[in-house]
N, C-alpha and C positions, 0 to 999 in steps of 0.2 A: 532797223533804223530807230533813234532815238530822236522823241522831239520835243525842244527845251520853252521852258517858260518862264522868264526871268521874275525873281523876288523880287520887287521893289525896297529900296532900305538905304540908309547912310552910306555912301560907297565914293571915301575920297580920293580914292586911286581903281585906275585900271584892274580888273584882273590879272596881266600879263607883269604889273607891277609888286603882286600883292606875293606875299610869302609866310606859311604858317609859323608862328612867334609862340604857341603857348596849343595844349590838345589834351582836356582833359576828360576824364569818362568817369562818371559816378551812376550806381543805377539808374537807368531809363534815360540820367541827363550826358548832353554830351557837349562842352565847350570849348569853341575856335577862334582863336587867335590870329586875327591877319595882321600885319603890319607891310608898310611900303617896305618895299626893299631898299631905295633908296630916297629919306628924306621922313618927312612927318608923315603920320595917318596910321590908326588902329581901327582895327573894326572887329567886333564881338558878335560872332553866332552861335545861339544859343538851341539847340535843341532839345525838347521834352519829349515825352512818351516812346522814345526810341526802341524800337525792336533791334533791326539791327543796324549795321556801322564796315568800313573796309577805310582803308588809307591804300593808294597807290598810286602809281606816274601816270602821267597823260597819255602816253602811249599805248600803255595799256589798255587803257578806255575806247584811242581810238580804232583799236584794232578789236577790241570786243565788239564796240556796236558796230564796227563796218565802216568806219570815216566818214558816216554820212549821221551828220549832229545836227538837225533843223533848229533851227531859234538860237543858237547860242552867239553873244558878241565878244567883242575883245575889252567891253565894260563890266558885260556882269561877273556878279561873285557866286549869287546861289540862284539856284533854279529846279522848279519841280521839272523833275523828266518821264515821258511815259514813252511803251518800247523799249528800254534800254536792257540790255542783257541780263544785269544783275538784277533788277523786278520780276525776269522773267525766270531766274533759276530759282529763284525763291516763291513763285504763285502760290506751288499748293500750299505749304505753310503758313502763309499769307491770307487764307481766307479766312482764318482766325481772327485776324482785325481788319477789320471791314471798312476801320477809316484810315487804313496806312496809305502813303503817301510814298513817292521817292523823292528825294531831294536830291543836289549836288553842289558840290562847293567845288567851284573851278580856278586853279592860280597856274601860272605857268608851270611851275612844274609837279604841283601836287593834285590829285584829286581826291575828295571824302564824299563817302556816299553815305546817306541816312535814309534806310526808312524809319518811318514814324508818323502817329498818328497828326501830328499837324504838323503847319510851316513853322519853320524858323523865326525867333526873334534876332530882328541885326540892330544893332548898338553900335553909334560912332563911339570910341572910348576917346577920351582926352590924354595928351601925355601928362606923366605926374611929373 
C-alpha cells in the first residue's frame, strides 16, 4: 500500500486536468512541464539531486501498489509517497543516500516518479 502526502505549490488546475507539455533530464536535474489541457495554466517542477526517475501510465501504478493509494486527491500534482512499489525494488541501493526521498507527479494520464534527495520546486510559469 502506498501512502501519499501532498506537496504544497502553485497548482492552477486539477491534476485530472493537467498534461505533461515539456520533460527534460540533465545530470541529477529533472524538469516538468504541466500545462492544462484545456485553457491557461503552466506549472514547472523542478527536481534536484535525482538518483533515479521512470515515466509511465496510471494504470500501471495502480496495479503495482495494489489500488490502494492513501492521501492522494483529484487536486494534487506531486506528492512524497512512502510504500510504494518502486522505493521498494530499489531499498538496497538506496541506502547509499540516506536523504532520498520518493516523489510522484500525478496527471490523468501520465505518472513520473523521482527519487531524490529533496522535494521538488513548483513554479506557477506565466504564459509568454
Amino acid at each position: 500500500m502506498a501512502e501519499y502526502k501532498e506537496i504544497p505549490g502553485p497548482t492552477p488546475f486539477r491534476a485530472i486536468e493537467a498534461e505533461v507539455s515539456a520533460l527534460k533530464w540533465k545530470p541529477k536535474t529533472l524538469h516538468i512541464d504541466l500545462a492544462r489541457k484545456e485553457g491557461d495554466g503552466k506549472v514547472r517542477i523542478i527536481f534536484r539531486e535525482v538518483i533515479i526517475w521512470r515515466v509511465l501510465d496510471g494504470l500501471a501504478v495502480d496495479s503495482e501498489d495494489g489500488h490502494v493509494n492513501r492521501g492522494m486527491s483529484s487536486t494534487g500534482l506531486a506528492y512524497t509517497v512512502e510504500g510504494a512499489h518502486f522505493w521498494e525494488m530499489h531499498a538496497a541501493m538506496l541506502k547509499q543516500f540516506p536523504k532520498a526521498k520518493h516523489f510522484r507527479i500525478v496527471t490523468l494520464d501520465i505518472v513520473i516518479d523521482a527519487i531524490a534527495s529533496g522535494p521538488p520546486t513548483i513554479l506557477s510559469v506565466s504564459p509568454v
